[in-house]
C-alpha positions in Angstrom: -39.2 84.0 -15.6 -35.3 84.0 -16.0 -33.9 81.1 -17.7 -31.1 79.3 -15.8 -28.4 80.8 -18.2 -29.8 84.2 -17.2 -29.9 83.5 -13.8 -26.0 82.0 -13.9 -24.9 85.1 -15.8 -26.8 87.3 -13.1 -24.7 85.2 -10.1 -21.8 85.9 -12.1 -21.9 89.3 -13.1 -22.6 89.9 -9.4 -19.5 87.7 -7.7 -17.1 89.6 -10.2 -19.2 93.2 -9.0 -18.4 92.2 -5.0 -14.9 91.0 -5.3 -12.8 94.3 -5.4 -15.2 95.0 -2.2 -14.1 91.5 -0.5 -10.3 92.2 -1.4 -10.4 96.1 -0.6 -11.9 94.7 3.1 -9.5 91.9 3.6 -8.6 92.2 7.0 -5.1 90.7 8.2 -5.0 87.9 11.0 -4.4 89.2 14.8 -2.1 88.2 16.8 -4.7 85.7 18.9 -6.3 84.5 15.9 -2.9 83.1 14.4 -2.2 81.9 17.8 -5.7 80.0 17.8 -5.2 78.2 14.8 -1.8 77.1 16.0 0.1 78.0 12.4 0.8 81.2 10.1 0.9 82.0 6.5 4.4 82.9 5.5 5.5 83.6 1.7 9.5 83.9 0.5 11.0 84.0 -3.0 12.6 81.5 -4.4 16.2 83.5 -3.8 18.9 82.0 -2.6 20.3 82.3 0.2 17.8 84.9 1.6 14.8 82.8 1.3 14.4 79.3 -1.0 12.7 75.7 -0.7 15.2 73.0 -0.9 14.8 69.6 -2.6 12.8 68.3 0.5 10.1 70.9 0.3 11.4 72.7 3.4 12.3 76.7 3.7 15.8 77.8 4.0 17.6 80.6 3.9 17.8 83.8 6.1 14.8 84.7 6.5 13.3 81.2 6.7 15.5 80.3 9.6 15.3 83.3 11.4 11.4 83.5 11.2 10.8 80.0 12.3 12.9 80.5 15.1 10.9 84.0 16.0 7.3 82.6 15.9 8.1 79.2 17.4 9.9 81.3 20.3 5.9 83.4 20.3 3.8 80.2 20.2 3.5 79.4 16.6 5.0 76.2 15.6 3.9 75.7 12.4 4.3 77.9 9.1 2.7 77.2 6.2 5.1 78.4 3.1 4.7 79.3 -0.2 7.4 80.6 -2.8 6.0 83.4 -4.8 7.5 85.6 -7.5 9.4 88.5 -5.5 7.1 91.0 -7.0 4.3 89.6 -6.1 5.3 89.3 -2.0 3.9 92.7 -1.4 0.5 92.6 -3.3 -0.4 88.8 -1.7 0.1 90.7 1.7 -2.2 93.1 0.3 -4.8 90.8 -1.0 -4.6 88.7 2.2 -3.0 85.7 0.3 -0.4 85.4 3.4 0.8 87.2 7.1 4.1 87.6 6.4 6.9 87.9 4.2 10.3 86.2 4.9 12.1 87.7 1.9 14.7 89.9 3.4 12.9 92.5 1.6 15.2 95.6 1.3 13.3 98.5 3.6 12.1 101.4 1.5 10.3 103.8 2.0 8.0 103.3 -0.9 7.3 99.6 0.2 6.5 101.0 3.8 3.9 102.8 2.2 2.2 99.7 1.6 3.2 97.5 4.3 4.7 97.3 7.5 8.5 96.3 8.0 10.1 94.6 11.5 13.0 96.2 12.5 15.9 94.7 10.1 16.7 90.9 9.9 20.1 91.9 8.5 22.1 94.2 6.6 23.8 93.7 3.0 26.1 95.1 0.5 29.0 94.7 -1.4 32.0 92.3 -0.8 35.3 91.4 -2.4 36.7 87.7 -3.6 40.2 88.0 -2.7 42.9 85.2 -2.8 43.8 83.1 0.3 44.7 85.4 3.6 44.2 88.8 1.7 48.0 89.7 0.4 47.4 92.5 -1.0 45.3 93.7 2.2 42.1 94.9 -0.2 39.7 96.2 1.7 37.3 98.4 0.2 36.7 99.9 -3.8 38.8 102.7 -2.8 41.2 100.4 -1.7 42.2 99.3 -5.7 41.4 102.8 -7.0 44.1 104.1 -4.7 46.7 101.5 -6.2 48.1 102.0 -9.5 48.9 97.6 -9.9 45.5 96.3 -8.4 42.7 94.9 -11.2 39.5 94.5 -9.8 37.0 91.6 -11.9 33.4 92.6 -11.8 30.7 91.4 -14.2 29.6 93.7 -16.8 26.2 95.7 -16.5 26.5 94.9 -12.5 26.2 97.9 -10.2 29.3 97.0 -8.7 31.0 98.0 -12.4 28.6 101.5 -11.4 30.2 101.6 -7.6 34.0 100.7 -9.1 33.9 103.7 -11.7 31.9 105.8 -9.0 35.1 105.8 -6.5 37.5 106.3 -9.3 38.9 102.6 -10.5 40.0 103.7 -14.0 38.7 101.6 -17.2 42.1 100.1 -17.4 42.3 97.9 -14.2 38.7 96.8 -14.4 38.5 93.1 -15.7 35.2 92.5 -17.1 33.8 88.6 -16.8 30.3 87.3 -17.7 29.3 86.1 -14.8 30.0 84.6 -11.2 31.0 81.8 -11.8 34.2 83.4 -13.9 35.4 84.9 -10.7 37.3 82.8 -9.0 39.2 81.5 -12.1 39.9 85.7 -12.5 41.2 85.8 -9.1 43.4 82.5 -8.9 45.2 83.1 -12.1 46.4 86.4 -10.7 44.1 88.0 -13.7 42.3 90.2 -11.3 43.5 90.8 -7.6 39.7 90.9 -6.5 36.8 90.5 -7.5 33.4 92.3 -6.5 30.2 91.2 -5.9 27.0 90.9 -3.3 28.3 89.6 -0.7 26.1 86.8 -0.3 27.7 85.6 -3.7 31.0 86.5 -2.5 30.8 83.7 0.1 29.6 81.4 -1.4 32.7 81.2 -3.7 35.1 81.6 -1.2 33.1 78.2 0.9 33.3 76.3 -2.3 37.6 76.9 -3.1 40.3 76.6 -0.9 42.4 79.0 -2.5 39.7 82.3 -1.7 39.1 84.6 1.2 36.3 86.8 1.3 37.5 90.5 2.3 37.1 90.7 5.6 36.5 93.9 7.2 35.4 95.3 4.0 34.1 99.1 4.1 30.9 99.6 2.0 31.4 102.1 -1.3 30.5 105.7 -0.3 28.5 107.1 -3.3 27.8 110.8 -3.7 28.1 110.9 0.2 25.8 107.4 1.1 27.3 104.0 1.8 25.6 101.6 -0.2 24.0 99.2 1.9 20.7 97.9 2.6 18.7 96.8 5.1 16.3 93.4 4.9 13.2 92.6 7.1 10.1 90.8 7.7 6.8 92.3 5.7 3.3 92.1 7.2 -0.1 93.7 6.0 -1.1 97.3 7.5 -3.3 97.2 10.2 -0.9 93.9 11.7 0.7 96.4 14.3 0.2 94.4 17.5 1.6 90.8 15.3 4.7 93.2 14.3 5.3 94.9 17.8 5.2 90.9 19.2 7.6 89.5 16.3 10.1 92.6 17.0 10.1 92.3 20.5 11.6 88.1 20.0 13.4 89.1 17.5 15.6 91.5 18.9 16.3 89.3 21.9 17.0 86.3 19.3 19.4 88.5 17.1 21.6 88.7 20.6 22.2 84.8 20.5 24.8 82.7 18.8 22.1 80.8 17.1 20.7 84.1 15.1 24.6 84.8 13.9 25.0 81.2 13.6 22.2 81.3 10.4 23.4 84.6 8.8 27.0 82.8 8.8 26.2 79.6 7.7 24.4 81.9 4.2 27.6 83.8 3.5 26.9 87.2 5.8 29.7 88.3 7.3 30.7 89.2 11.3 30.8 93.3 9.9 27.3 93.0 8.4 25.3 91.1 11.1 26.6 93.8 13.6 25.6 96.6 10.9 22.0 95.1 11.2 21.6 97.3 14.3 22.9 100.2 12.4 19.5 101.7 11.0 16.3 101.6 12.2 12.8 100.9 10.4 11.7 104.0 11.4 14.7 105.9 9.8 14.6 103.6 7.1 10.9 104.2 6.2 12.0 107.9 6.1 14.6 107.6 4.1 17.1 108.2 6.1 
């Protein structure tokens, strides 16, 4: 007869045999099912302003707002969050951890190989910290390389140094800095005329001094042919193709109303890029197009 040990190490040997079987068969939620229970799963990285928890425990951010405002509008009111590393969003949809992702996860094609995207939340790129009302009428990268007196501040090891160099800013009118919050001391001082950065970061510093504009319209770097933008959206688990089609459906009438522009604003996203949402489609997106 096995001794309890024996028969304990037998149990265990077999849970650790039949997990990759009960992960490899988790089966996401359906639509009815999330309805049923009256709440959904929902994960987001602790990045601001695309998706955080603030000192009260609540989500913020873009993709917080927006999503609460989607699935309340589908009839489910509650959402129960949790802040996960951003490289761990896509295997927890995976492993059936959560039913969506409210990240503003950039749509790839590699990740829509392992998940599937809504059609985009928004649309993101590059902006420029310029001084009050734009003097020098900077618009755009190209707009400093073309112009033998303008200095453009970007922080080293950045892509934006990569995108300045790309459309021909020499070495000479670059002003390195070490960081963001450098800039606007760069910019106000007359050191730099602009300075270049995500946009989301861009606006932020502009909100928080008087004395800074950010670049608006500002056209998107063209490298090697491509403007470099991106395209964020919602993440659920494969086989969630009727909860996607649903979500999609409110979203796109939601992104119509003052209220959806109203949250991308209020996180730094300018007028040009919430209309550039609509720009690209998942479908091309997955493709790579």
């Amino acid at each position: 007869m096995a001794s309890n040990l024996q028969l304990r190490s037998f149990r265990t040997a077999l849970a650790v045999l039949a997990l990759p079987v009960v992960l490899a068969n988790a089966q996401a939620a359906s639509l009815d099912q999330i309805k049923s229970q009256g709440f959904i799963r929902a994960a987001t990285a602790n990045e601001v302003p695309y998706g955080f928890m603030d000192a009260e425990g609540k989500a913020k951010g873009i993709a917080p707002e927006v999503a609460q405002a989607v699935l309340k509008s589908m009839g489910i009111p509650e959402v129960q969050w949790v802040v996960t590393p951003f490289g761990s969003l896509i295997p927890g949809l995976k492993a059936n951890r959560f039913d969506i992702v409210a990240a503003e996860q950039d749509i790839l094609p590699t990740r829509c190989q392992q998940v599937l995207f809504s059609e985009p939340n928004s649309s993101y790129g590059d902006a420029l910290l310029v001084p009050k009302g734009n003097p020098k009428m900077i618009h755009s990268y190209e707009d400093v390389a073309k112009s033998p007196n303008l200095k453009l501040a970007v922080v080293n090891g950045t892509s934006h140094l990569a995108f300045a160099e790309a459309v021909g800013v020499p070495e000479s009118r670059l002003v390195i800095i070490a960081n963001n919050a450098d800039a606007p001391a760069a910019v106000t001082s007359g050191r730099a005329d602009a300075y270049a950065a995500v946009e989301a970061t861009v606006g932020s510093l502009a909100k928080a001094n008087q004395r800074l504009d950010i670049a608006q319209p500002f056209s998107d770097p063209v490298i090697k042919g491509k403007a470099t933008r991106s395209f964020g959206g919602f993440a659920f688990s494969q086989g969630s193709e009727e909860l996607v089609a649903a979500f999609n459906k409110v979203l796109g009438e939601f992104k119509k109303t003052d209220d959806y522009k109203k949250i991308l604003a209020n996180h730094g996203v300018t007028e040009g890029s919430i209309a550039a949402s609509l720009a690209k489609s998942t479908a091309d997106l997955c493709a790579g197009k």
